[in-house]
VOGU-3710 file (C-alpha; in Angstrom, 3 decimals, decimal comma):
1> xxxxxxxxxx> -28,305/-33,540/-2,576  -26,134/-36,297/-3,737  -22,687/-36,198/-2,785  -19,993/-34,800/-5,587  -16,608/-32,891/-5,484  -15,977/-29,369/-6,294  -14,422/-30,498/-8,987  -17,397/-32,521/-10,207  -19,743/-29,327/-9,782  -17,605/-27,308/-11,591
11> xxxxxxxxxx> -16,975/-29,559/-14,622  -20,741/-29,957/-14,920  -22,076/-26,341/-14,944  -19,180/-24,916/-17,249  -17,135/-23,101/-14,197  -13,864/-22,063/-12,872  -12,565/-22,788/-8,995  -10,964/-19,988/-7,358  -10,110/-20,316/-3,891  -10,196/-23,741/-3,607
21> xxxxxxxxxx> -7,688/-25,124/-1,930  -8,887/-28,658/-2,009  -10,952/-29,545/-5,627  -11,612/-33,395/-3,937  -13,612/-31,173/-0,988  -17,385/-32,502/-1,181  -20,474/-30,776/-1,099  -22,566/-33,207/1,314  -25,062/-30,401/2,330  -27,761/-28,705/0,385
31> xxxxxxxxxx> -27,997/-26,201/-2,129  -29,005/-22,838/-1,080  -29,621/-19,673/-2,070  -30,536/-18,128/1,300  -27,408/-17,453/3,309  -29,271/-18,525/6,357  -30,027/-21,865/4,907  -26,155/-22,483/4,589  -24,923/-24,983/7,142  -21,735/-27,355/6,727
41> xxxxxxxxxx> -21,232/-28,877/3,408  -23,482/-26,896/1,555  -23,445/-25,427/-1,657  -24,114/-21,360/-1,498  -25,836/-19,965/-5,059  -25,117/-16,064/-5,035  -27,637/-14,332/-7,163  -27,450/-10,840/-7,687  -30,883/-8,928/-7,043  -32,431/-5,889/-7,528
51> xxxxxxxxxx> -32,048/-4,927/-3,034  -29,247/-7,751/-2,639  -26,139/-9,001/-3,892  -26,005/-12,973/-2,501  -22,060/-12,503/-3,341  -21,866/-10,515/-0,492  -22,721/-13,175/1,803  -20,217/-15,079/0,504  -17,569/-15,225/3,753  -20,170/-15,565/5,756
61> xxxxxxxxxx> -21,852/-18,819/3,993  -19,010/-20,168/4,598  -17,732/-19,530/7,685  -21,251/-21,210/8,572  -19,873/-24,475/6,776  -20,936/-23,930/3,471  -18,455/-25,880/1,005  -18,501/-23,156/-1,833  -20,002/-20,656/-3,391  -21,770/-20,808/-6,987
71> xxxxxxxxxx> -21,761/-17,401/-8,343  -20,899/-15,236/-11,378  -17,335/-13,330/-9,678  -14,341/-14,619/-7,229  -15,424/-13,410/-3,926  -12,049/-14,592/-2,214  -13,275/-17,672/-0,260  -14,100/-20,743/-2,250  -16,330/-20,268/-5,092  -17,467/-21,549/-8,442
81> xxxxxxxxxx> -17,068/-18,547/-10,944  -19,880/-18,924/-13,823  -21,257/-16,306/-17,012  -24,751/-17,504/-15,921  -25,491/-18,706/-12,129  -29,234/-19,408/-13,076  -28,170/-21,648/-16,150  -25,176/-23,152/-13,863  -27,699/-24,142/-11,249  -30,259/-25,585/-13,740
91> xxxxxxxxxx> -27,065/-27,604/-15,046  -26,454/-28,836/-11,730  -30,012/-29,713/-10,893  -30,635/-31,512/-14,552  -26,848/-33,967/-13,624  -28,423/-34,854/-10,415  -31,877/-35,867/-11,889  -30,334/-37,982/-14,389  -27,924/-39,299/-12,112  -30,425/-40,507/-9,667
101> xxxxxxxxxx> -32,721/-41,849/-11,923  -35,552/-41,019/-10,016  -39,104/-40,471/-11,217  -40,021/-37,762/-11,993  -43,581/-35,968/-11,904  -44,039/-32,534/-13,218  -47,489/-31,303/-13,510  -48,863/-27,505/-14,914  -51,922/-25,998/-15,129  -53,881/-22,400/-14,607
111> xxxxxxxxxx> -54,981/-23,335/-11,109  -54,635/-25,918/-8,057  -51,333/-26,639/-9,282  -50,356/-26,089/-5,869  -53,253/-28,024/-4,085  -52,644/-30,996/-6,399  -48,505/-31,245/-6,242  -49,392/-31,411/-2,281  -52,165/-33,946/-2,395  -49,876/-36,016/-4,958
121> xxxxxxxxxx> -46,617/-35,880/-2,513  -48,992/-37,140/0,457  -50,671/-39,874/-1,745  -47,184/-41,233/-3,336  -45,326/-40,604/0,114  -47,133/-43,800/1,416  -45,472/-45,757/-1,330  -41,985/-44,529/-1,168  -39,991/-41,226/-0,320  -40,831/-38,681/-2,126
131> xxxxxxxxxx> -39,417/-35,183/-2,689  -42,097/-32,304/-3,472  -41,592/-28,501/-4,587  -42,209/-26,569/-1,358  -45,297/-23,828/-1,618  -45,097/-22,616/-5,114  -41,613/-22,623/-5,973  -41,998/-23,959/-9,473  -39,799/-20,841/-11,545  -36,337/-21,638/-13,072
141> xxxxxxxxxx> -34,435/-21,197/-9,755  -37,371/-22,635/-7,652  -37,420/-26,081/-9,395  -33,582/-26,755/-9,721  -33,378/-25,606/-5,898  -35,906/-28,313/-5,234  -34,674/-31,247/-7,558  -31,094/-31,091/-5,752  -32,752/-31,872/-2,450  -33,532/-35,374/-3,294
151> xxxxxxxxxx> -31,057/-38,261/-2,607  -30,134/-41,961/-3,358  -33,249/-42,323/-1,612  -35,640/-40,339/-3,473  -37,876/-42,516/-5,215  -40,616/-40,302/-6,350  -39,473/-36,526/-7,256  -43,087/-34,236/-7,942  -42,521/-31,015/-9,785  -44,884/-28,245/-9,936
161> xxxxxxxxxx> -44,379/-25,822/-13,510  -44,804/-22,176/-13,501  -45,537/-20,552/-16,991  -45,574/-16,661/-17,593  -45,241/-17,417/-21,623  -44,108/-19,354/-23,817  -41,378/-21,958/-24,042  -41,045/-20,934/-20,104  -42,210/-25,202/-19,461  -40,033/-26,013/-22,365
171> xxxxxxxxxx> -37,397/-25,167/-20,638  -38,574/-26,373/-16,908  -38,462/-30,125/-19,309  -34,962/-29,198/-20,336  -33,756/-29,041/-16,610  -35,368/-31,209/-15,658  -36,666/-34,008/-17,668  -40,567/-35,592/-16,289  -41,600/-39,325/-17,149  -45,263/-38,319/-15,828
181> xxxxxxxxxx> -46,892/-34,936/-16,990  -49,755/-33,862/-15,828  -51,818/-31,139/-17,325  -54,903/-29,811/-15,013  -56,288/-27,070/-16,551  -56,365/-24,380/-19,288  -57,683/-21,275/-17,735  -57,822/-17,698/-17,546  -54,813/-16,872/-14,959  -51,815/-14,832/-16,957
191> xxxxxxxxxx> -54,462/-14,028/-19,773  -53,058/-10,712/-19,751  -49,613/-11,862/-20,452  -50,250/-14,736/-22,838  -52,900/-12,730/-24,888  -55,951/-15,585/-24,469  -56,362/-19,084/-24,115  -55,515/-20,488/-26,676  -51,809/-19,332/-26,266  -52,103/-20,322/-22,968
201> xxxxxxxxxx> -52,953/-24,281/-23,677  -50,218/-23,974/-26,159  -47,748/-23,302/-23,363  -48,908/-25,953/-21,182  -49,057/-28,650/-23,666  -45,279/-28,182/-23,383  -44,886/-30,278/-20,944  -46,748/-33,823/-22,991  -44,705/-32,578/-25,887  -41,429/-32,753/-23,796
211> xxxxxxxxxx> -42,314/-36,479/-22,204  -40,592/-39,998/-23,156  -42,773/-42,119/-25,863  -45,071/-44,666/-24,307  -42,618/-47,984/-25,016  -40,198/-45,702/-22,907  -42,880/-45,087/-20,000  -43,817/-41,671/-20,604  -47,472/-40,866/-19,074  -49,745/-37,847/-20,183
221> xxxxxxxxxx> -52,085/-37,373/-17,775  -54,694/-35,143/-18,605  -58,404/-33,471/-17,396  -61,239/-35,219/-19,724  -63,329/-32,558/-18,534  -61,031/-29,808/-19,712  -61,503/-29,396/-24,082  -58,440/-28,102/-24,451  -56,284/-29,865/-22,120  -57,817/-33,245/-23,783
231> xxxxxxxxxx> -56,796/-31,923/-27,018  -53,098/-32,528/-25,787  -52,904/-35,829/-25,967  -52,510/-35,218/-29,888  -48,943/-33,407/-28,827  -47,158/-36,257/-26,937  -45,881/-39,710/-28,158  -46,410/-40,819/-24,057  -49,549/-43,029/-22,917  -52,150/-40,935/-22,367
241> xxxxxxxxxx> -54,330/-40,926/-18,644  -57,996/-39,059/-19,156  -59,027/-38,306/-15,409  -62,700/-36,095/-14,527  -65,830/-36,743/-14,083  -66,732/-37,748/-17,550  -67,548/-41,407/-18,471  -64,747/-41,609/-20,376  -62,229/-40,651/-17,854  -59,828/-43,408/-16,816
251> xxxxxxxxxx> -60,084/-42,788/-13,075  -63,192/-40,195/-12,448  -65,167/-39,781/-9,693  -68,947/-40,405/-8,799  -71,519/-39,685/-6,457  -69,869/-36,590/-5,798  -71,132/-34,624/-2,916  -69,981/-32,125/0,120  -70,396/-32,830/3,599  -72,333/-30,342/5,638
261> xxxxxxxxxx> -69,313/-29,208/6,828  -68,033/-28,076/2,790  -65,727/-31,135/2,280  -65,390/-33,351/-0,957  -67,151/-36,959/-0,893  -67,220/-39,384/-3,799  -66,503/-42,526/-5,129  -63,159/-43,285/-6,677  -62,794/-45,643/-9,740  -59,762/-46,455/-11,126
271> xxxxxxxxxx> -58,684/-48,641/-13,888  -57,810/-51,231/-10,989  -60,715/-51,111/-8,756  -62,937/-48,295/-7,024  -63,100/-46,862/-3,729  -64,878/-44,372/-1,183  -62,732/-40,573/-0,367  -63,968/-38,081/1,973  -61,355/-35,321/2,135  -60,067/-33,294/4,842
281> xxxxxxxxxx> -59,852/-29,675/2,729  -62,940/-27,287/1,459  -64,276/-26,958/-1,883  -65,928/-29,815/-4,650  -63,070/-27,843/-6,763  -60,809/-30,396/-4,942  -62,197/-32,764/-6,579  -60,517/-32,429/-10,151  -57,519/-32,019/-7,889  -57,831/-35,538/-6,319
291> xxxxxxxxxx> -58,779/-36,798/-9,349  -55,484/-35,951/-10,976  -53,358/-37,329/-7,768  -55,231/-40,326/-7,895  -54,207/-40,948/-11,396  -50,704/-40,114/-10,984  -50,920/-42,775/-7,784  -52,534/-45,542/-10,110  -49,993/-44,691/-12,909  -47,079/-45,511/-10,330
301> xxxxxxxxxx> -48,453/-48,808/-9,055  -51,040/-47,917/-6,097  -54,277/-49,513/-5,782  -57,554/-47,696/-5,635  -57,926/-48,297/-1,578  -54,303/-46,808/-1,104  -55,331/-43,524/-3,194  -58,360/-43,220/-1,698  -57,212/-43,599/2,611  -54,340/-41,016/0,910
311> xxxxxxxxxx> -56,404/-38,860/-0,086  -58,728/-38,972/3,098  -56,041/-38,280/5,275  -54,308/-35,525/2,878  -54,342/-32,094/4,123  -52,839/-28,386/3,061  -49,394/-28,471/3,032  -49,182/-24,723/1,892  -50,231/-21,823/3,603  -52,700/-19,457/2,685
321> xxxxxxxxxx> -54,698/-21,496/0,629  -58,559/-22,329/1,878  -56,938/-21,899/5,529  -60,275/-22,975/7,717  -59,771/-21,782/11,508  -62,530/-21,338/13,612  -62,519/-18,567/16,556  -63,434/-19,034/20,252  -66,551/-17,263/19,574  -67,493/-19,029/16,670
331> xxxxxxxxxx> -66,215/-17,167/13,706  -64,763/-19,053/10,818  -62,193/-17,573/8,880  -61,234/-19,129/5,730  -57,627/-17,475/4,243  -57,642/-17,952/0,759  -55,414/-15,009/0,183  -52,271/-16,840/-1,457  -53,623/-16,342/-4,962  -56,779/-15,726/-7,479
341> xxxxxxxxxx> -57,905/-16,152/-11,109  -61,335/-15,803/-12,157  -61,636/-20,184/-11,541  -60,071/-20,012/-8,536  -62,218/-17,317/-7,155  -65,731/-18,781/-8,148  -64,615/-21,956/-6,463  -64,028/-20,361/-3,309  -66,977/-18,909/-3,310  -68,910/-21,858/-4,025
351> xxxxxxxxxx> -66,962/-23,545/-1,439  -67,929/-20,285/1,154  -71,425/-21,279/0,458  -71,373/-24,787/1,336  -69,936/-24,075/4,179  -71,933/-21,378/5,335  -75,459/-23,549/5,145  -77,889/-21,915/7,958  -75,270/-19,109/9,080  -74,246/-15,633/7,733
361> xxxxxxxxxx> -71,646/-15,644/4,740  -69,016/-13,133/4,275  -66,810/-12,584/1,098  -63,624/-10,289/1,358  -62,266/-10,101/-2,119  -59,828/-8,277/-3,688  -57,911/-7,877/-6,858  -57,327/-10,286/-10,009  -54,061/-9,664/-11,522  -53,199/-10,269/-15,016
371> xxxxxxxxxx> -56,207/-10,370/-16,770  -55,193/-7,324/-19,011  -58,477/-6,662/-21,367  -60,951/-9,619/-19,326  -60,427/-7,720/-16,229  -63,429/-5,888/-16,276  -65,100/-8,498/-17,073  -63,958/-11,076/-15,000  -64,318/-8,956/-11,463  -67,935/-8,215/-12,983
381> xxxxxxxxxx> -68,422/-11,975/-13,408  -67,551/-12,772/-9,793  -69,551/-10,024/-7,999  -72,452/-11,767/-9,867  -71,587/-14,509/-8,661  -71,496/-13,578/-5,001  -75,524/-12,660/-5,512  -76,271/-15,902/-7,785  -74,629/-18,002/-4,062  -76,535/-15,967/-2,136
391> xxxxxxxxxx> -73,698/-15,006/-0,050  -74,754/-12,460/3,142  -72,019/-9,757/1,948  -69,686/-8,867/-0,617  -67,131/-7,056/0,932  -64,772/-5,207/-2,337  -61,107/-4,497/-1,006  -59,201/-1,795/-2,810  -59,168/0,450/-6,111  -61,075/0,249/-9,402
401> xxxxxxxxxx> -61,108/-4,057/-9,946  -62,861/-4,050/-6,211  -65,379/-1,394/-8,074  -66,209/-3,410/-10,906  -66,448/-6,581/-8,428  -69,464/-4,294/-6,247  -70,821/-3,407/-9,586  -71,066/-6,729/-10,592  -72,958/-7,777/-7,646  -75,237/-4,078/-8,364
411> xxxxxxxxxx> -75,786/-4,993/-11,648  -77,207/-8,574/-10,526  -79,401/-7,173/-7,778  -77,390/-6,314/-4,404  -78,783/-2,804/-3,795  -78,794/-2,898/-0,290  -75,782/-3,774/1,842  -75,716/-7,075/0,670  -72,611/-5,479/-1,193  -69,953/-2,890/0,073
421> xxxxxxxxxx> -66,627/-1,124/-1,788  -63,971/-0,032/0,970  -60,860/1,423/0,219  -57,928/-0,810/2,082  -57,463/-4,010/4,039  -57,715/-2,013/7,420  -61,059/-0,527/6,668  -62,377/-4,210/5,592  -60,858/-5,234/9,058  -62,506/-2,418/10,814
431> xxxxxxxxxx> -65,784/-2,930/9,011  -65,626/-6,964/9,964  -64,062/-6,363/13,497  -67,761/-4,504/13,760  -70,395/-6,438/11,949  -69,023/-9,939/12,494  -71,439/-12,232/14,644  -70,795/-15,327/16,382  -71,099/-18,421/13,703  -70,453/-16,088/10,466
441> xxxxxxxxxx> -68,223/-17,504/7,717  -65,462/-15,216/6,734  -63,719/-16,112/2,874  -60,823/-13,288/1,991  -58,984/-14,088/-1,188  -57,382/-12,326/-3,702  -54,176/-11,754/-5,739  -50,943/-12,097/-3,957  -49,413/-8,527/-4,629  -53,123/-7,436/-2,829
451> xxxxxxxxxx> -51,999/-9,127/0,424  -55,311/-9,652/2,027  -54,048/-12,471/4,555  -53,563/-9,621/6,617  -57,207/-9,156/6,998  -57,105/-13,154/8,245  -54,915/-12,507/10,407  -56,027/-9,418/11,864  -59,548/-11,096/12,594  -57,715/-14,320/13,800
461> xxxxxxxxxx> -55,640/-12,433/16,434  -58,728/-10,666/18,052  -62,038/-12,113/18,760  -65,296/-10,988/18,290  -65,422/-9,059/21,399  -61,670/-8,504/21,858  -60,045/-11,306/23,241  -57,366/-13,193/21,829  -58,603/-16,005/19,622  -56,710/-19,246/19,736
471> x> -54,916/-20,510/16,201
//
């Protein structure tokens, strides 16, 4: 973070010093919420939990270095006393942002908001440094934590929005205030919550709504291939981007293929010239995703050649999503357990397939949280699917949404063991650890709260005949 007094911090977020024997004392270091994290000259934000009270880390924090602490009561070391820490630190992060005058990139969507923020960090990295939300933080502590790590420096700052309702983005803008929004998809992750689609575009438009007009350089950048996320541009007063595979996409993609190994190849065209991207990561969903990087890069001044060696040479950044590691006996194991919607799920199995050309296919699948009345559904939809791809075996992890996933697949024709329901991730390891054969293709994915990266794990620390497999 920028440097600023105690006094500075405490003017700007509305709070009172206690225990501060010095109000001139800087906070140099960074802003942290994890005691651990704290180190000298940092800035220590105490929540209060439902297992842990940060305030009573407080002495600690700072005999580790830590400048202050930013929480809600004296804690008799130096702290900044505030009604509301989480509004306090959102203050904080939204007088740094302005301060800097950095340029900001927020982007939102129902999925590969993740996958894209990364692939857009590594593309505008090239061009100047460039600070990027870390795995998915992208909730109202998340992205204030990871504004107030850029600097003086900072030229590019990319911001990845959460949304669990309405007016949740709104407020994301408020804090922090984007000159680039990026909108990637409308889709059926947090149905349940928002009540359908419709509500859920309506939240996501948000973020065009909240971006500078056009004469002030506010850019919409938005999916042409997406009906409702085109419809956004009627929401903003910014200059509208249209990237996709449409012929009327500003920068859009042709020729698109996947190698025989299940990567992304196509030809890029921008509004400044075209070029040829081969990626390093698994699944023509990636596409979309590079699509929208690529017109984020062309918005901030790089040239079709420099977007498309980028995007070449981008890889994952977070964990747990389309993981490919390949045992010494041959196995591949593909962890796609971070996360799953009903998009995000096909596309992984579309992306199993291509990979698995001339060899045995494997999908571990769990649970689809939040779909509320689609869930049936959806999990019916996907076990379909599995049969429609042809993959070798459906494996079903769990209670009644793993059911209706092995119906699914019943229902389109898998009455053999093409298609199998078992109760837990240690019974789909035990099953695996058993059937697997040298050269199989292994996808597990699923909802978060399911936690099926233990099943990746599990077959990643033994191989196929025991031995410890290499990482």
């Amino acid at each position: 973070m920028i440097t600023l007094s105690l006094a500075e911090i405490a003017e700007v977020v509305g709070g009172r010093m206690h225990d501060i024997p010095d109000a001139t004392a800087q906070v140099t270091g960074p802003v942290v919420r994890d005691s651990r994290e704290a180190g000298p000259g940092s800035l220590f934000v105490a929540f209060v939990g439902e297992r842990v009270d940060g305030h009573d880390f407080a002495s600690a924090v700072v005999e580790a270095g830590a400048a202050a602490v930013l929480g809600s009561r004296p804690v008799g070391v130096p702290a900044i006393v505030v009604d509301d820490v989480q509004a306090a630190l959102g203050a904080l992060a939204r007088h740094v942002v302005r301060r800097l005058g950095t340029t900001l990139v927020a982007l939102t969507g129902s999925a590969g908001k993740t996958s894209t923020k990364d692939l857009i960090a590594q593309v505008l990295r090239r061009k100047a440094p460039t600070v990027f939300t870390p795995g998915s933080m992208n909730n109202e502590v998340g992205l204030p934590l990871t504004a107030l790590t850029a600097t003086e420096e900072t030229r590019f700052l990319v911001l990845e929005m959460g949304a669990r309702g309405i007016g949740h983005i709104r407020y994301l803008c408020e804090l922090t205030p984007p000159k680039v929004g990026l909108v990637l998809n409308v889709g059926s992750a947090h149905i349940g919550e928002f009540g359908g689609r419709e509500q859920i575009a309506q939240a996501k438009g948000e973020l065009v709504e909240a971006l500078p007009p056009a004469e002030e350089g506010g850019t919409a950048i938005l999916n042409a291939d997406d009906a409702l996320v085109r419809a956004m541009a009627s929401r903003t007063k910014a200059k509208v981007i249209l990237f996709g595979e449409s012929d009327e996409a500003d920068v859009r993609a042709e020729n698109v293929r996947l190698t025989d190994s299940g990567q992304p190849s196509f030809r890029l065209h921008t509004p400044s010239g075209a070029s040829d991207v081969t990626m390093r990561l698994y699944g023509e969903h990636h596409v979309s995703n590079a699509l929208a990087a690529a017109a984020v890069a062309h918005e901030l001044g790089m040239s079709a050649d420099e977007i498309a060696t980028a995007l070449s040479e981008a890889g994952s950044l977070s964990r747990w999503r389309m993981e490919v590691t390949e045992r010494p006996d041959g196995v591949t194991v593909v962890n796609d357990a971070y996360n799953a919607n009903p998009e995000s799920m096909k596309a992984a199995l579309r992306a199993l397939v291509a990979m698995g050309k001339g060899r045995r296919t494997w999908a571990v699948l769990g649970k689809m949280a939040e779909l509320g009345d689609e869930a049936l559904a959806e999990h019916d939809a996907v076990g379909r699917l599995a049969v429609r791809l042809n993959v070798s075996k459906l494996v079903a992890v769990g209670g009644r949404e793993a059911q209706w996933l092995q119906l699914g697949a019943y229902n389109e024709g898998s009455w053999g063991e093409e298609s199998v329901h078992v109760s837990d991730a240690q019974a789909a390891v035990d099953l695996l650890r058993s059937e697997l054969r040298p050269g199989d293709v292994v996808l597990v994915k699923a909802s978060r709260s399911v936690g099926l990266e233990s099943v990746a794990s599990a077959l990643l620390e033994t191989g196929a005949e025991g031995e410890v497999a290499g990482r």
